[in-house]
Each structure stands twice: as structure tokens, then as C-alpha cells.
PDB file of N, CA, C and O in Angstrom:
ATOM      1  N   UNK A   1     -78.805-183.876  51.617  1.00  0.00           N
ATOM      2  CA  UNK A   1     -78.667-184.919  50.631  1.00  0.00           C
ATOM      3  C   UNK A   1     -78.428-184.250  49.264  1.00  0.00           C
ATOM      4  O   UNK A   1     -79.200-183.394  48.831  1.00  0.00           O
ATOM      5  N   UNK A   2     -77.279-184.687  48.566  1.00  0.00           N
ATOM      6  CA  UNK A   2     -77.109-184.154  47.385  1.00  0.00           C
ATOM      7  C   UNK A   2     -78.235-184.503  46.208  1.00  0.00           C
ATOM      8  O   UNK A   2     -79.448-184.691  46.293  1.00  0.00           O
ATOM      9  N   UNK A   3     -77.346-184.512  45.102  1.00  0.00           N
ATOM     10  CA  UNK A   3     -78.272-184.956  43.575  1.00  0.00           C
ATOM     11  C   UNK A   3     -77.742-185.899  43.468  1.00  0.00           C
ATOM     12  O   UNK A   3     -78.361-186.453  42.559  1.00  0.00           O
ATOM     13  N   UNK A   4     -76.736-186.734  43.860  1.00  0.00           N
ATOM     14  CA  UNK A   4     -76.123-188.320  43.374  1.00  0.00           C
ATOM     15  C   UNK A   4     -76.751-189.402  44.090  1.00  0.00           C
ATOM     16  O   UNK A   4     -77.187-190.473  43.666  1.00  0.00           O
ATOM     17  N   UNK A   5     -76.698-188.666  45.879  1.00  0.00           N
ATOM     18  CA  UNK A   5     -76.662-189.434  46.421  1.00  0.00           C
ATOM     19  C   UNK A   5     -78.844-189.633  46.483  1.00  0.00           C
ATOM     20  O   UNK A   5     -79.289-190.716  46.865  1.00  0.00           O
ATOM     21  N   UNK A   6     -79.679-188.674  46.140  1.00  0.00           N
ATOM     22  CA  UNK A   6     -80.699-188.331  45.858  1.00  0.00           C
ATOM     23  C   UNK A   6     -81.041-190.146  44.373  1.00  0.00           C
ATOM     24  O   UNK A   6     -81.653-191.192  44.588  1.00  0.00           O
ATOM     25  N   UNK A   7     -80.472-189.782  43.382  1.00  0.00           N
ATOM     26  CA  UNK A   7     -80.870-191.080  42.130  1.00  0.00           C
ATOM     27  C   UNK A   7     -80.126-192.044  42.317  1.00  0.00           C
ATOM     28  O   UNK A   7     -79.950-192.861  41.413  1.00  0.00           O
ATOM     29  N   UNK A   8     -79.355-192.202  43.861  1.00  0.00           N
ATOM     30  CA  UNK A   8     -78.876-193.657  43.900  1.00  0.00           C
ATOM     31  C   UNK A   8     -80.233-194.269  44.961  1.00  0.00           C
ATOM     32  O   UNK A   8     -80.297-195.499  44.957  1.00  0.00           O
ATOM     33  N   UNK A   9     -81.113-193.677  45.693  1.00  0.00           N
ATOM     34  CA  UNK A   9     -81.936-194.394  46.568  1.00  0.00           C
ATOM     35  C   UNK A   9     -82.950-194.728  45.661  1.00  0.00           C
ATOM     36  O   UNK A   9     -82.982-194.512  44.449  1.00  0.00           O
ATOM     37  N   UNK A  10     -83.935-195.386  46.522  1.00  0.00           N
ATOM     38  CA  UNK A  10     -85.032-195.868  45.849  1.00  0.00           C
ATOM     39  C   UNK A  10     -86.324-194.879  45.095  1.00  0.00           C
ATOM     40  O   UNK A  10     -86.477-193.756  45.575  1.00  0.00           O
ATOM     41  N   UNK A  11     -86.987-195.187  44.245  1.00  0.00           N
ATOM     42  CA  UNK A  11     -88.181-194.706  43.785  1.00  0.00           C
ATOM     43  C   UNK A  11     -89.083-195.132  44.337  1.00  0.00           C
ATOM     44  O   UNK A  11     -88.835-196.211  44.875  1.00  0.00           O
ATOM     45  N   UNK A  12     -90.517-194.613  44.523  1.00  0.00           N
ATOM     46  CA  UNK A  12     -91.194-195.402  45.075  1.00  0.00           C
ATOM     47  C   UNK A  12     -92.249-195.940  43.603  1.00  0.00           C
ATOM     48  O   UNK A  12     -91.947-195.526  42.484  1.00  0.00           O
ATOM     49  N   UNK A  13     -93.065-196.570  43.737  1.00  0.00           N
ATOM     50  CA  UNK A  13     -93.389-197.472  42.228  1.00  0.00           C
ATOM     51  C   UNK A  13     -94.363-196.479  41.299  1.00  0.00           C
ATOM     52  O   UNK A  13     -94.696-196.593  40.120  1.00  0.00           O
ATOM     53  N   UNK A  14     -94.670-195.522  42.234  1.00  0.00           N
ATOM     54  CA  UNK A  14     -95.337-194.586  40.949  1.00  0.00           C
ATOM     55  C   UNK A  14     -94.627-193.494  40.576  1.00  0.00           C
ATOM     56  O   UNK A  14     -95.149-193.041  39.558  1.00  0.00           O
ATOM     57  N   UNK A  15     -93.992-193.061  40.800  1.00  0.00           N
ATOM     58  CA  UNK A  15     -92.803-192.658  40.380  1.00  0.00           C
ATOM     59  C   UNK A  15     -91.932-193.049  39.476  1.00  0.00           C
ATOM     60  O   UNK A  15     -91.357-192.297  38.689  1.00  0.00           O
ATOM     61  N   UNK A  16     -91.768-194.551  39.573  1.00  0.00           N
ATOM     62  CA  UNK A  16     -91.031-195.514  38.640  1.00  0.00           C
ATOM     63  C   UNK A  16     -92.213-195.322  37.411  1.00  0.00           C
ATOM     64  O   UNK A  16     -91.951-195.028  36.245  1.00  0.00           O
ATOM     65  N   UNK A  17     -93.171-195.491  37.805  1.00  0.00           N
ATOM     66  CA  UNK A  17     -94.103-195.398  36.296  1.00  0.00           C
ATOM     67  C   UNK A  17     -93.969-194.689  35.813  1.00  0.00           C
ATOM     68  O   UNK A  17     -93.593-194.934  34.667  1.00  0.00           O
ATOM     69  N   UNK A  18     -94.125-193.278  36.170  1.00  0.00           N
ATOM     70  CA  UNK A  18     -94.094-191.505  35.680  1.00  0.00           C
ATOM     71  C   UNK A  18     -92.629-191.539  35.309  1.00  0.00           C
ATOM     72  O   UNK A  18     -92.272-190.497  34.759  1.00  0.00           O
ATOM     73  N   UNK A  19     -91.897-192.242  35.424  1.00  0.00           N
ATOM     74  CA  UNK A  19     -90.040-192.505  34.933  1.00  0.00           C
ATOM     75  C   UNK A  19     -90.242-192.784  33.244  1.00  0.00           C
ATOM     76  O   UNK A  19     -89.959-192.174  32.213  1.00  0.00           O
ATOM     77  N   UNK A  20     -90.998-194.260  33.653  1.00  0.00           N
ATOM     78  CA  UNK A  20     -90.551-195.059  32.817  1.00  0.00           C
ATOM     79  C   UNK A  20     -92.004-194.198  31.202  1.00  0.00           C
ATOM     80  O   UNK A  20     -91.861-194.319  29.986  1.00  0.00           O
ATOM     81  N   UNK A  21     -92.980-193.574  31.830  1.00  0.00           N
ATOM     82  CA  UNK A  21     -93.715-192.839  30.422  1.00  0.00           C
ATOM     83  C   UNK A  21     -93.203-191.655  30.140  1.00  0.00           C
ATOM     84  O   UNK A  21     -93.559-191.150  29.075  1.00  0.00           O
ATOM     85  N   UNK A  22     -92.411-191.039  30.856  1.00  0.00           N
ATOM     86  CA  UNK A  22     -91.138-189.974  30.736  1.00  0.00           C
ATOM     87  C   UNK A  22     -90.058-190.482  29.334  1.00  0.00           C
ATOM     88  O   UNK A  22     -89.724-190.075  28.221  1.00  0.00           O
ATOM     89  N   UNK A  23     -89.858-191.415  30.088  1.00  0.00           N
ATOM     90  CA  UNK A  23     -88.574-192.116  29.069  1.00  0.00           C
ATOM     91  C   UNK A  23     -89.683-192.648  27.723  1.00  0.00           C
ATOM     92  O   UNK A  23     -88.887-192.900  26.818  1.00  0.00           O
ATOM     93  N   UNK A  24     -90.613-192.830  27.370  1.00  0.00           N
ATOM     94  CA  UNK A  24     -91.561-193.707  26.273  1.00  0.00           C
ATOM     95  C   UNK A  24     -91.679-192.191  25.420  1.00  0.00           C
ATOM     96  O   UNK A  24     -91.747-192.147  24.191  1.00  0.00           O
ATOM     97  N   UNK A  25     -91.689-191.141  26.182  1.00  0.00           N
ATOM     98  CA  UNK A  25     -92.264-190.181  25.671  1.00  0.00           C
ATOM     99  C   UNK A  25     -91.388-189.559  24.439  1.00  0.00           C
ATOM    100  O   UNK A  25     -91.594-189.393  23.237  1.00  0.00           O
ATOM    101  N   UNK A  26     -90.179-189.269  25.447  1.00  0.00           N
ATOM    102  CA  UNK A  26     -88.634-188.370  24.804  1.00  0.00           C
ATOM    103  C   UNK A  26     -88.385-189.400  24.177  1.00  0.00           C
ATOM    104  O   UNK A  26     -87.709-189.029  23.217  1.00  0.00           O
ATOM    105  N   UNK A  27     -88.544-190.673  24.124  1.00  0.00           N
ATOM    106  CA  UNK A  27     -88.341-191.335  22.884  1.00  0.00           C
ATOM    107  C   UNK A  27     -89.086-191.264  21.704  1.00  0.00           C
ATOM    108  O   UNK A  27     -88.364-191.278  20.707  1.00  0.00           O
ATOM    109  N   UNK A  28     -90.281-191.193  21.475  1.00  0.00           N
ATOM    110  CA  UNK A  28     -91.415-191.211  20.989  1.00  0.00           C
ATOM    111  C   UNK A  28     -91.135-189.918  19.999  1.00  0.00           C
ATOM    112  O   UNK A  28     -91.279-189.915  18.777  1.00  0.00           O
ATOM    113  N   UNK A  29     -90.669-188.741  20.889  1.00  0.00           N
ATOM    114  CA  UNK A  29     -90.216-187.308  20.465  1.00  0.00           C
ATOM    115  C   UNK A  29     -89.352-187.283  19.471  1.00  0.00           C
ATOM    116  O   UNK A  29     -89.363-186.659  18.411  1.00  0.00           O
ATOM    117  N   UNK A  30     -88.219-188.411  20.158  1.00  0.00           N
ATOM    118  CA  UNK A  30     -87.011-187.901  19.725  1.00  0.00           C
ATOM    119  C   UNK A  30     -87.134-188.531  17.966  1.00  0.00           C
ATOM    120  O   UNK A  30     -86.579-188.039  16.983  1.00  0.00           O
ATOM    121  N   UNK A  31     -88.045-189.752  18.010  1.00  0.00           N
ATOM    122  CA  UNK A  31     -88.136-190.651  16.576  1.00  0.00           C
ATOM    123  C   UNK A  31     -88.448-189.727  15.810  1.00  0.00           C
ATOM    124  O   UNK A  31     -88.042-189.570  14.659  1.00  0.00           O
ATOM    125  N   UNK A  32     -89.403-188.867  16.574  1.00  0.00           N
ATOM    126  CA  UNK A  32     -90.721-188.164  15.385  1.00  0.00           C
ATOM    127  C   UNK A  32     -89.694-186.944  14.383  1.00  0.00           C
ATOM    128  O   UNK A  32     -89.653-186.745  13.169  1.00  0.00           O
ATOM    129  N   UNK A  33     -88.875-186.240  15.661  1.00  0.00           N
ATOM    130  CA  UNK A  33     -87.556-185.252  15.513  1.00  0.00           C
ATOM    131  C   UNK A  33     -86.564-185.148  14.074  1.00  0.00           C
ATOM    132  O   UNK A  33     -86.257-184.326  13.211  1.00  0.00           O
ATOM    133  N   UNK A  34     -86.292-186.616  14.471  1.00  0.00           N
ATOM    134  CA  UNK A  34     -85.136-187.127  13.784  1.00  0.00           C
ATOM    135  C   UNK A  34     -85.242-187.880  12.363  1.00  0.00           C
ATOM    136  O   UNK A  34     -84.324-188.287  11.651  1.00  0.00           O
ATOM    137  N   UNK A  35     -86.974-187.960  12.111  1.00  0.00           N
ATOM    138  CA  UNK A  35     -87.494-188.722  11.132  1.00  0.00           C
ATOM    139  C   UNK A  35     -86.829-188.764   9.951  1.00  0.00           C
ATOM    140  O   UNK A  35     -86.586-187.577   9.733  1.00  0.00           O
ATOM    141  N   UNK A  36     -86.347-189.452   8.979  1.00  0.00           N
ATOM    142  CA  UNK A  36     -85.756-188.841   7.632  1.00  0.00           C
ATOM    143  C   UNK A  36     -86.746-188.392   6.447  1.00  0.00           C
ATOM    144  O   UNK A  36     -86.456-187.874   5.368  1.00  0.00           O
ATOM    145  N   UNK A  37     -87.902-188.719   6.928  1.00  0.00           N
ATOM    146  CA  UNK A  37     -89.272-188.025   6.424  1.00  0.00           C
ATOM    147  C   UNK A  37     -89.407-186.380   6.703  1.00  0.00           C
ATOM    148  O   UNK A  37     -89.051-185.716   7.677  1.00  0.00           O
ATOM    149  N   UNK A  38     -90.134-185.948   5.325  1.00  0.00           N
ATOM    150  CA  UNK A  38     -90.493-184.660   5.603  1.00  0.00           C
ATOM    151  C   UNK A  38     -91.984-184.701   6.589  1.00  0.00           C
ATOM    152  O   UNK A  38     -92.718-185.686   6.509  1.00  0.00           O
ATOM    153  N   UNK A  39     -92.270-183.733   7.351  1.00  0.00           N
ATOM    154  CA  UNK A  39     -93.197-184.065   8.403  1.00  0.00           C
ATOM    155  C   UNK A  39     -93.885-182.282   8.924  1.00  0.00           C
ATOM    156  O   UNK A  39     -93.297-181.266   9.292  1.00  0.00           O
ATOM    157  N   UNK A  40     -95.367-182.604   8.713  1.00  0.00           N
ATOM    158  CA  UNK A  40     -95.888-181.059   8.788  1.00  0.00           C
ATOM    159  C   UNK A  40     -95.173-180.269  10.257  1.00  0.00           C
ATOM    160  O   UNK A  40     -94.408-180.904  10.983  1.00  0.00           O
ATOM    161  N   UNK A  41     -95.478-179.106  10.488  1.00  0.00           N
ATOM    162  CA  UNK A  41     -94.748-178.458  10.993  1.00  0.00           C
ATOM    163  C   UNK A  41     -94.973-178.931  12.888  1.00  0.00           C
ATOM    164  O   UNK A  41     -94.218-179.339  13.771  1.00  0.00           O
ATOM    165  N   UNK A  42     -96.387-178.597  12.795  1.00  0.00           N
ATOM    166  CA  UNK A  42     -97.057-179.037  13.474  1.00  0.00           C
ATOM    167  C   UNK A  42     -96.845-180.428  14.373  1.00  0.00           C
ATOM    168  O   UNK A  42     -96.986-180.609  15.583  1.00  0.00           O
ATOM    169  N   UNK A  43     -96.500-181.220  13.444  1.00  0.00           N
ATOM    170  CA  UNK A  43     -96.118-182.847  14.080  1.00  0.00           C
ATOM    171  C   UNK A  43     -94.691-182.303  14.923  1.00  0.00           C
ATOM    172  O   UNK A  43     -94.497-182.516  16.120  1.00  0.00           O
ATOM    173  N   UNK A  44     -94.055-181.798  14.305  1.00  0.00           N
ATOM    174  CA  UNK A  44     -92.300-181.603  14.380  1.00  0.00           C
ATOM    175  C   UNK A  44     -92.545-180.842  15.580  1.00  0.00           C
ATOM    176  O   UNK A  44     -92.015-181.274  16.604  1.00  0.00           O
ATOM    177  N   UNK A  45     -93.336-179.654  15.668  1.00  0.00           N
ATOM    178  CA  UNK A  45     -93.199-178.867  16.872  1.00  0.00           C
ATOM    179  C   UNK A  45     -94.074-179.838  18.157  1.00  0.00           C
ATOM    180  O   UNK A  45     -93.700-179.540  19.291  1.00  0.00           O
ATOM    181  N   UNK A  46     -95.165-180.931  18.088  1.00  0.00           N
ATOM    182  CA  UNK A  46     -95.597-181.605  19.231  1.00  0.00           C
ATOM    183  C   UNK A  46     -94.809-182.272  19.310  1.00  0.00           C
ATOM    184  O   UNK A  46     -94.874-182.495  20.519  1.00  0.00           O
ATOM    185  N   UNK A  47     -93.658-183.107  18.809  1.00  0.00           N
ATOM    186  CA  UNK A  47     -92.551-183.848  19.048  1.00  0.00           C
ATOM    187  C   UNK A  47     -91.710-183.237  19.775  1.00  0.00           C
ATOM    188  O   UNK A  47     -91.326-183.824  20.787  1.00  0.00           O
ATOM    189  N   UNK A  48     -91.192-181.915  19.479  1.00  0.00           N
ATOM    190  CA  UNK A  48     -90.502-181.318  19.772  1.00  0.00           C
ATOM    191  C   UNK A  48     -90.605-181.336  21.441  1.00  0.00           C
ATOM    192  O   UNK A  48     -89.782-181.717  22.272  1.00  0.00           O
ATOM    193  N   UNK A  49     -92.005-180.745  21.606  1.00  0.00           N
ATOM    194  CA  UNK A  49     -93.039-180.353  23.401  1.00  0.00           C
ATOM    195  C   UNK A  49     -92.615-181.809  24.115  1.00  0.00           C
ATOM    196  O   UNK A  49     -92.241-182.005  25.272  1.00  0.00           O
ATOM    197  N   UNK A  50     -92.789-182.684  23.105  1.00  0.00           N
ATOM    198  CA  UNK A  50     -93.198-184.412  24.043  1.00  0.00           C
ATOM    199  C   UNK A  50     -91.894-184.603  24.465  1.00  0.00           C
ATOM    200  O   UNK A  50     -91.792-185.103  25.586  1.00  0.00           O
ATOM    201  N   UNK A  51     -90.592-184.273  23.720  1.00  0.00           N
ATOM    202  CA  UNK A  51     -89.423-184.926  24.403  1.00  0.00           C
ATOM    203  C   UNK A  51     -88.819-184.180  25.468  1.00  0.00           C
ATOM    204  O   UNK A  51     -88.086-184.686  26.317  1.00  0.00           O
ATOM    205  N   UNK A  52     -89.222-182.649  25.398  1.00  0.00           N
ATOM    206  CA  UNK A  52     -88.720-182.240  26.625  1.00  0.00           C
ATOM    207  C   UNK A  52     -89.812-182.419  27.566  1.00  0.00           C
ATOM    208  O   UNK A  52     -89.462-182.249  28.734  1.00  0.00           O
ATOM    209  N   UNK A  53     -91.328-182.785  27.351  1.00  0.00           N
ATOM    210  CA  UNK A  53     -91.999-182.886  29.156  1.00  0.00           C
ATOM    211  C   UNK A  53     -91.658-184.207  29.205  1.00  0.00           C
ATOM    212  O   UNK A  53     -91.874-184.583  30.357  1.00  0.00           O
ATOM    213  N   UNK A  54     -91.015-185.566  28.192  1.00  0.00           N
ATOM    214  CA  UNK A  54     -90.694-186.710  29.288  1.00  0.00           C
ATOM    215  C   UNK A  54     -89.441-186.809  28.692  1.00  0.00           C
ATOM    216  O   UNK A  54     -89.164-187.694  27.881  1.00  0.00           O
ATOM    217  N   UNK A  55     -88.276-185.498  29.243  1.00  0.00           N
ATOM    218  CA  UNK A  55     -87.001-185.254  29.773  1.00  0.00           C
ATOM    219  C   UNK A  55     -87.082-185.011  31.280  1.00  0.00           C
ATOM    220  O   UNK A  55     -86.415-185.570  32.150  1.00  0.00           O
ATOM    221  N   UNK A  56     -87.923-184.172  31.413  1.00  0.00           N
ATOM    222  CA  UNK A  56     -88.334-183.452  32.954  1.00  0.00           C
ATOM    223  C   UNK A  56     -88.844-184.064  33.245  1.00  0.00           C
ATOM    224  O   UNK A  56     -88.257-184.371  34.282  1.00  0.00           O
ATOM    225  N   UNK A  57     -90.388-185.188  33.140  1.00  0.00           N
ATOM    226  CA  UNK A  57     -90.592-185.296  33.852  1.00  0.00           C
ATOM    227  C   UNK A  57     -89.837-186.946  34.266  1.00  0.00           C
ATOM    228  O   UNK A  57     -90.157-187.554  35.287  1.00  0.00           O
ATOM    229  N   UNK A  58     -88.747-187.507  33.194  1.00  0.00           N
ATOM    230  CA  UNK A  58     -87.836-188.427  33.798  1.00  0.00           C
ATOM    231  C   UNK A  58     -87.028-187.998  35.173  1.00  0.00           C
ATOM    232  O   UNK A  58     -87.004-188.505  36.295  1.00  0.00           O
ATOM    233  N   UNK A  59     -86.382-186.853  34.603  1.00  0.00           N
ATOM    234  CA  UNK A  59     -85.500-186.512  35.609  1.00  0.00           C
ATOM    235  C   UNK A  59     -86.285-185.990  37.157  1.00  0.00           C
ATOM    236  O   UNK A  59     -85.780-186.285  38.240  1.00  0.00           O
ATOM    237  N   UNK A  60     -87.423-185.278  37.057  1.00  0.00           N
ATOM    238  CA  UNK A  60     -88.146-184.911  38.668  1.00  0.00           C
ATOM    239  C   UNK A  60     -88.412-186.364  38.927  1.00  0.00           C
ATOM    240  O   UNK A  60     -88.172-186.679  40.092  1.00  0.00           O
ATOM    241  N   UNK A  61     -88.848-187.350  38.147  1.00  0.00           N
ATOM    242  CA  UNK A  61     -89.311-188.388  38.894  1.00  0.00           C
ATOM    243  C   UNK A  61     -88.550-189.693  39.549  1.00  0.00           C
ATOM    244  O   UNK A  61     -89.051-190.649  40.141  1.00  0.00           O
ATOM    245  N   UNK A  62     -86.975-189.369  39.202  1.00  0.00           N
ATOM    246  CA  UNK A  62     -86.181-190.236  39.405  1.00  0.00           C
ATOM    247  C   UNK A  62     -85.626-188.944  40.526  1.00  0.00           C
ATOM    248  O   UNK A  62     -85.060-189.192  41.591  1.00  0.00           O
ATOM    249  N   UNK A  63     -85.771-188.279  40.284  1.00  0.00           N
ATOM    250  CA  UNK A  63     -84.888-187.551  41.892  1.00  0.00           C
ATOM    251  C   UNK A  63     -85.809-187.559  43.226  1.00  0.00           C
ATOM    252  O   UNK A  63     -85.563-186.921  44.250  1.00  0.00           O
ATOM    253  N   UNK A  64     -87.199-188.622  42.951  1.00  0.00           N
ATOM    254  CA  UNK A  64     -87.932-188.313  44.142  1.00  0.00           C
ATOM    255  C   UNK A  64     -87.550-189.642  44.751  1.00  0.00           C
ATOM    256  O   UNK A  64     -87.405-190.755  44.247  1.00  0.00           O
ATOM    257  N   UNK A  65     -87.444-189.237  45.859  1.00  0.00           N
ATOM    258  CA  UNK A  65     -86.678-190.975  46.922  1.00  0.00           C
ATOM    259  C   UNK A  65     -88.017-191.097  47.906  1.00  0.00           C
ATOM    260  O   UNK A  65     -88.873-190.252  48.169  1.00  0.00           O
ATOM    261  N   UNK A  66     -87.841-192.699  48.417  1.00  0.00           N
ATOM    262  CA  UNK A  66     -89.343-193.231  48.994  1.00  0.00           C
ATOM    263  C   UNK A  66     -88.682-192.504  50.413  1.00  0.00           C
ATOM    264  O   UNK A  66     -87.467-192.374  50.555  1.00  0.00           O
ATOM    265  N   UNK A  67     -89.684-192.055  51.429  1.00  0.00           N
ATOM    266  CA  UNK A  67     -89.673-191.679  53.481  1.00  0.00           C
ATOM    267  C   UNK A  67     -89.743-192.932  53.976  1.00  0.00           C
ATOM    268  O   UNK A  67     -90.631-193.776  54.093  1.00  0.00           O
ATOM    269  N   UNK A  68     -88.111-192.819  54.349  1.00  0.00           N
ATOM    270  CA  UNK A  68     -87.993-193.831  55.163  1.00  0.00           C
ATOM    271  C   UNK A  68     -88.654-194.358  56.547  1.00  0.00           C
ATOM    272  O   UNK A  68     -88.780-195.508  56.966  1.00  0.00           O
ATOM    273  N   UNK A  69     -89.165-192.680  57.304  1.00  0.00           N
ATOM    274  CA  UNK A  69     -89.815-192.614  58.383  1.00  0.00           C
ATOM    275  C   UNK A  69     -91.182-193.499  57.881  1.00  0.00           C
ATOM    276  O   UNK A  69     -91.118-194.679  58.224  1.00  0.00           O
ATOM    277  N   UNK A  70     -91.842-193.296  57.474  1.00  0.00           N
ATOM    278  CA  UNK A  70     -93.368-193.252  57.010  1.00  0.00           C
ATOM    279  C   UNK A  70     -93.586-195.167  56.526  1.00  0.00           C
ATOM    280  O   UNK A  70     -94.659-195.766  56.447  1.00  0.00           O
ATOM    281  N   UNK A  71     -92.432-195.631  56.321  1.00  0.00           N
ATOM    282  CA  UNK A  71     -92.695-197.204  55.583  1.00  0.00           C
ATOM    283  C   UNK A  71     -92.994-198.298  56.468  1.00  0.00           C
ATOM    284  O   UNK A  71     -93.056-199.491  56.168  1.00  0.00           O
ATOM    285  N   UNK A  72     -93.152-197.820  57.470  1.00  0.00           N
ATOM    286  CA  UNK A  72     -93.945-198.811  58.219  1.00  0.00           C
ATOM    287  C   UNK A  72     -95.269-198.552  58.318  1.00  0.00           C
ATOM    288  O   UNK A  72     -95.911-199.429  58.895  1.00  0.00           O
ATOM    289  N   UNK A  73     -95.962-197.465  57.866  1.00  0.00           N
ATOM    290  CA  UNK A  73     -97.168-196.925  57.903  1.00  0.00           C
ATOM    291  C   UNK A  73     -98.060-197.498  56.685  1.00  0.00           C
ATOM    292  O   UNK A  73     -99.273-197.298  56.619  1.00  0.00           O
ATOM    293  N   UNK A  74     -97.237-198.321  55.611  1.00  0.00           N
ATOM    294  CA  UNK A  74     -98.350-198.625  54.420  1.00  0.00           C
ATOM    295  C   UNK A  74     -98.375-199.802  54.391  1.00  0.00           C
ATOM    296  O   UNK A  74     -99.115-200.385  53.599  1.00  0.00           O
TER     297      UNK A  74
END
């Protein structure tokens, strides 16, 4: 299974969560980043950390697909 055909199947719903505070995060980052405010160094560099761990962890959590074998089991 490739990488396309991998983020066209399903997520399973916690996964979708860990997506969707991924995506809250690198946004969150990217505001703090881009601020037109001057901003201690400190803020700028935890902004900096927050948008790339919810870059990654958007992208690992959207490339994980639900076992098809296993879905009759829950």
C-alpha cells in the first residue's frame, strides 16, 4: 500500500482526534510565528516546537488506516 492510497482510507476516531489537535496546534504555532508583535524569544522558539510536533503529528496520524481484519471484533 502506498502513501496516497494509505490518506485516502479511513482513520480510526482517535486518530482523527490526534489529527484534528495536530492541526489546532501548527495553527496555534503558526499565529504565535507570524505575530506582527514583537514577542520574547522564548514564546517565538515554543511556537516555533508546537507547529512542527502538530505538523508530524497531523501527518503520522492521518497515514494510520483502521484493520479491516479486526472490525468485527469491536
Amino acid at each position: 500500500m502506498n502513501i496516497i492510497d494509505r490518506y485516502k482510507k479511513p482513520t480510526p476516531k482517535f486518530f482523527r482526534i490526534l489529527r484534528n489537535i495536530g492541526i489546532a496546534l501548527a495553527t496555534a504555532g503558526g499565529v504565535i510565528v507570524t505575530a506582527p508583535v514583537m514577542l520574547p524569544t522564548i514564546v517565538v522558539t515554543i511556537a516555533t516546537y508546537m507547529t512542527v510536533a502538530g505538523t508530524v503529528a497531523t501527518a503520522v496520524a492521518q497515514a494510520v488506516v483502521s484493520d479491516e481484519v479486526n472490525q468485527g471484533i469491536e
